[in-house]
VOGU-3710 file (C-alpha; in Angstrom, 3 decimals, decimal comma):
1> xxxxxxxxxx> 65,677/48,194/115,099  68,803/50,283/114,273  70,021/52,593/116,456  69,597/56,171/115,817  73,253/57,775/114,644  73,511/61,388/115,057  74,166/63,689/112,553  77,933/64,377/112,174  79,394/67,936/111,779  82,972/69,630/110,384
11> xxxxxxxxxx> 84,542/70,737/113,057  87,599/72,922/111,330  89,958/75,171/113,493  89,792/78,130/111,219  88,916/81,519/112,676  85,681/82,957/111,990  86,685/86,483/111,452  88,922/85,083/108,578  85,982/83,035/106,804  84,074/84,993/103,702
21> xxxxxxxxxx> 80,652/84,884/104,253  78,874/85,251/101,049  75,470/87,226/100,655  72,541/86,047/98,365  72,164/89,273/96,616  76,548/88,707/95,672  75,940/85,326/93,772  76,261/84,731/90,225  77,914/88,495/89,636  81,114/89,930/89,747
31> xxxxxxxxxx> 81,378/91,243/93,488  84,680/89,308/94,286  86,116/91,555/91,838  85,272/94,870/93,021  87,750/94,940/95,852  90,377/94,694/93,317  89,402/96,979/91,004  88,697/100,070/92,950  92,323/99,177/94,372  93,801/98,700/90,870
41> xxxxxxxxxx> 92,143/102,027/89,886  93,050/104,211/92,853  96,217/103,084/92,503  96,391/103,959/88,876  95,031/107,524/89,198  97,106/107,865/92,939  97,242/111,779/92,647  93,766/112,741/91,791  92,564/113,220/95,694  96,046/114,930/96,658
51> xxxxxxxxxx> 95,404/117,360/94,013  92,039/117,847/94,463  93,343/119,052/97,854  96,586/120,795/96,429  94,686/123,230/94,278  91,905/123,962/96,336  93,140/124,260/99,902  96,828/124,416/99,170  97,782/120,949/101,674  100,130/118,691/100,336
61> xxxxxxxxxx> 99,611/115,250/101,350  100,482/111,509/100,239  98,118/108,675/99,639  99,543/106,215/102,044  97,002/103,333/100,980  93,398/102,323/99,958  91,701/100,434/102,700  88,539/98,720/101,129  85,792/97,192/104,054  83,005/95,539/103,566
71> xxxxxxxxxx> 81,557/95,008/107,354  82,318/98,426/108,941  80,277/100,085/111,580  81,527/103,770/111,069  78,634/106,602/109,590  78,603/108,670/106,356  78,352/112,313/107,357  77,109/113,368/104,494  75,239/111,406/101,642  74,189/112,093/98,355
81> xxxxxxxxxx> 71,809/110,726/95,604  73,307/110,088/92,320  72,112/108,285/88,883  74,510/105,222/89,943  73,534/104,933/93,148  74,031/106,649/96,333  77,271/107,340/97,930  78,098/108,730/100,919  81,694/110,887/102,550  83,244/110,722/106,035
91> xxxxxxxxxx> 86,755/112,481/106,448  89,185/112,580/110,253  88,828/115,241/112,450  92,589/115,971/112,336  92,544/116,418/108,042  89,718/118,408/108,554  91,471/120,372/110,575  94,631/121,216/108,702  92,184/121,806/105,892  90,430/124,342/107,972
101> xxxxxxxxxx> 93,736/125,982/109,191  94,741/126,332/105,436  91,698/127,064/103,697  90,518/129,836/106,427  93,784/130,779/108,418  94,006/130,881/111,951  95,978/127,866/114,129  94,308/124,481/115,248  93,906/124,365/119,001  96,130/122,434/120,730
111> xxxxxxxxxx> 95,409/119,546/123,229  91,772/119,306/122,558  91,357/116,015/120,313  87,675/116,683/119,705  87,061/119,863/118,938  82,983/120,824/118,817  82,009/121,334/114,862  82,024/124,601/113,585  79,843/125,901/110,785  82,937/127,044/108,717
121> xxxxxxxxxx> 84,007/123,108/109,082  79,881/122,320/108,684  80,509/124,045/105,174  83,532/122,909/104,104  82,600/119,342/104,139  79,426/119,821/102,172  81,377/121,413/99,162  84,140/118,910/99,821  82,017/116,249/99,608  80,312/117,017/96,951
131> xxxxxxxxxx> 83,719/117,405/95,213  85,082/114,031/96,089  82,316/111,733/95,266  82,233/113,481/91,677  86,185/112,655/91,719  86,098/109,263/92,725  82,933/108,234/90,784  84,084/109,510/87,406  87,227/107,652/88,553  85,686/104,125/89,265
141> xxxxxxxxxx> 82,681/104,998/86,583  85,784/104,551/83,443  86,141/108,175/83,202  82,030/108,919/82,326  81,234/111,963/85,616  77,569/111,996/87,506  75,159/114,273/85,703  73,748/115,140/88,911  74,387/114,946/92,578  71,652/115,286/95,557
151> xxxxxxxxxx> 72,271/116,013/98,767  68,677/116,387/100,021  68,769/112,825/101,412  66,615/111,795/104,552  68,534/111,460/107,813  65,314/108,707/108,509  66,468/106,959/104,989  67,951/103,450/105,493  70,667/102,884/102,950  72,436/99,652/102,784
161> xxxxxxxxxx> 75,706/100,205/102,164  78,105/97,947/100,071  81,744/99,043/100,459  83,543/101,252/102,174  86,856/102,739/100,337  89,426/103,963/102,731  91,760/106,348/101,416  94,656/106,796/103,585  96,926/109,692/103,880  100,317/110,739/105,444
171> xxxxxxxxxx> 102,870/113,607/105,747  100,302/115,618/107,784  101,605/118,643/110,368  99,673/117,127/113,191  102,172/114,081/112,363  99,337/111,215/112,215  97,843/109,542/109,338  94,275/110,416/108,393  91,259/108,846/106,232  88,896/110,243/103,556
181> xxxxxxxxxx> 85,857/107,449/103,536  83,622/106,833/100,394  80,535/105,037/101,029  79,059/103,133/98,094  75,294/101,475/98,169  74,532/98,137/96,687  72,978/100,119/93,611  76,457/102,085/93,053  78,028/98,325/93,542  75,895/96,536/90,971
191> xxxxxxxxxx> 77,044/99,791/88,454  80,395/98,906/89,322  79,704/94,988/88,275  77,575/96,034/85,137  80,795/98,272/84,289  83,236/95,188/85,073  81,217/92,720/83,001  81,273/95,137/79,713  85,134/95,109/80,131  85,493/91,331/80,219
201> xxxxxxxxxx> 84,615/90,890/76,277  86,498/93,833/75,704  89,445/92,613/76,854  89,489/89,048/74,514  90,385/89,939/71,104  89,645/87,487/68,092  92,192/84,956/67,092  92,820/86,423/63,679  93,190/90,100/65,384  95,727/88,852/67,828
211> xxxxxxxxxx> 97,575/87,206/65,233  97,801/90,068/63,476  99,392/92,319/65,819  101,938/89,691/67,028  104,998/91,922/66,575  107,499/90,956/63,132  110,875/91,620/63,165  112,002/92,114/59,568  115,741/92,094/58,433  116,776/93,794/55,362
221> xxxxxxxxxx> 120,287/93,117/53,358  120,924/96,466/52,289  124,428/95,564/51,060  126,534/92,371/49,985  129,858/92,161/48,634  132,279/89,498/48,390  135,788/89,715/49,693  139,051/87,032/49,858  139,473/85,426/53,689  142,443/86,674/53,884
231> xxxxxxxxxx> 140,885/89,920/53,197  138,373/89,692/55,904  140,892/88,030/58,303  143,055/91,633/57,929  140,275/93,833/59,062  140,580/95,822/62,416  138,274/97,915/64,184  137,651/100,948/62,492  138,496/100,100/59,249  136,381/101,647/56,589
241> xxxxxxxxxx> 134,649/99,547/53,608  134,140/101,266/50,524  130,682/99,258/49,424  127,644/100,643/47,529  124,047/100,155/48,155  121,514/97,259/46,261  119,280/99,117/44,590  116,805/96,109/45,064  117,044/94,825/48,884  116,561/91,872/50,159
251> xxxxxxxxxx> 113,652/91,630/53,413  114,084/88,528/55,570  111,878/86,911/58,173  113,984/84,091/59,966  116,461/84,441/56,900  113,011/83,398/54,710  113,380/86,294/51,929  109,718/87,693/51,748  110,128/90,321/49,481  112,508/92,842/47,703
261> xxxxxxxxxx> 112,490/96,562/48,589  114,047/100,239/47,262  115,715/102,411/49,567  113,907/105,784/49,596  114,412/109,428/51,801  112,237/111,325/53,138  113,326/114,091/55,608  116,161/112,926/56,748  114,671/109,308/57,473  115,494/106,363/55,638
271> xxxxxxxxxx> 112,255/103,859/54,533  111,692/100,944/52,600  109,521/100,758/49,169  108,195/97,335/48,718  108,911/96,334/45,110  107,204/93,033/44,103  106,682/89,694/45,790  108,784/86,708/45,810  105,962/84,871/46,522  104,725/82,080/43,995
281> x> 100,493/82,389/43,284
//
C-alpha cells in the first residue's frame, strides 16, 4: 500500500492586489483592450470636457489625467439609460463648487468641506450630466452621438457596472485637483468591444493596396550638357550656367529610366506630362 502524497500547491510571493483576476463574462472578447482605448481616445480629444466647461460655465481648467478603475466602490449620482447601455456621472464637491460660484455668482463658503446640497447644485448636475455622458459617449462611440438619453432610472435598479473613467483636473481656485467620474455598464462595455472588433479588419489593408501606396520617389533629368574638366574644375559658387531645357525628360527610379516626360505650366507651377513608355511589351 502506497502512502497517500498530498496534493502540492504554488506558493508565489506576488501580491494579490497586483494579480488580474479575470471574469467569465471578459473571455474570448476584447476587454483587455478597453482600458487603452478610452485612454488613447481621451487623450486624443483632451479639450472636449474643458470646453464643455469653458463655454458653458466660463471655468478654465486642465485635464491633468484619465484614471480608468475597474474595482471601485464609489456611487453614480446620477444615471441614465441609453441605446448602448447605461452610464452613469459623479463629479467632486470642490468642482462643483467653483462651477456653482461661476455659473450662479455668489462666493463658496469657506472652511466648511461638506457643504449640504443645494437645489441650484441638485440642478446643475442633472443638465451637466446629461451633457457629459452625450460628450464622452459620442467620443468613445467613433464620433456616432446617443439618440436618446433617460434619466428616469430606478434608485432600487441594480446595475453592474464595468469601468469607471476618471477624468482628472487641475488649475482650480480652491488649489486641489478634482474628478469628473463616468460610469459605464457591462452593456455600454460590450458596445465598446463590438466597436473595437469592427476596427481590427479595418485597420489591415490588402497586400496589393499597401503596395500600392508605398511612397516613390521619382527623379527627373531636366537638363544635361557636356562640359571639358577643366571647365568644371573652374567653377565657383555662384557661377551662372547658360543651359537650355530637354524638351523630352528623362524620369528615374534608382537611376532605372521609367519613362520620358514634357515640361508643362500651369499657374505658376511646374508639372510633368508623361510622353510614352520605355518599357518593352
Amino acid at each position: 500500500m502506497t502512502p497517500h502524497t498530498p496534493r502540492t500547491k504554488v506558493h508565489h510571493s506576488v501580491p494579490a492586489e497586483v494579480l488580474t483576476f479575470l471574469k467569465p463574462e471578459k473571455l474570448g472578447r476584447h476587454y483587455h483592450k478597453v482600458p487603452g482605448y478610452i485612454k488613447s481616445v481621451t487623450n486624443k480629444y483632451a479639450r472636449v470636457i474643458p470646453d464643455y466647461f469653458l463655454s458653458q460655465y466660463r471655468i478654465n481648467s486642465n485635464l491633468q489625467q484619465v484614471r480608468i478603475h475597474e474595482h471601485f466602490t464609489r456611487a453614480a449620482d446620477c444615471r441614465y439609460h441609453t441605446e448602448i447601455g447605461t452610464l452613469g456621472f459623479s463629479i467632486d464637491r470642490p468642482l462643483v463648487a467653483e462651477l456653482l460660484e461661476r455659473y450662479y455668482g455668489g462666493i463658496s463658503p469657506t472652511g466648511q468641506n461638506d457643504p449640504p446640497v443645494s437645489a441650484s447644485e441638485t440642478r446643475l448636475l442633472a443638465r451637466m450630466g446629461i451633457d457629459l455622458c452625450q460628450l464622452c459617449a459620442q467620443m468613445l462611440n467613433g464620433g456616432l452621438p446617443l439618440e436618446h438619453i433617460d434619466d428616469a432610472v430606478s434608485t432600487y435598479e441594480e446595475i453592474h457596472w464595468g469601468y469607471c473613467v476618471e477624468f482628472v483636473f487641475g488649475d482650480l481656485e480652491a488649489g486641489v485637483d478634482a474628478s469628473v467620474h463616468l460610469f459605464l455598464d457591462t452593456h455600454a462595455v460590450d458596445e465598446l468591444t463590438r466597436h473595437l472588433s469592427e476596427l481590427a479588419p479595418a485597420t489591415a489593408a490588402p497586400d496589393e493596396q499597401r503596395i500600392s501606396q508605398l511612397p516613390v520617389r521619382l527623379d527627373c533629368v531636366l537638363v544635361r550638357m557636356q562640359m571639358p574638366l577643366a571647365s568644371v574644375l573652374a567653377l565657383n559658387v555662384d557661377d551662372i550656367v547658360m543651359v537650355r531645357l530637354l524638351e523630352r525628360c528623362e524620369v528615374h527610379i534608382k537611376q532605372q529610366k521609367l519613362f520620358y516626360a514634357t515640361l508643362a505650366e500651369d499657374d505658376g507651377a511646374l508639372y510633368l506630362t508623361s510622353l510614352d513608355s520605355v518599357k518593352s511589351p
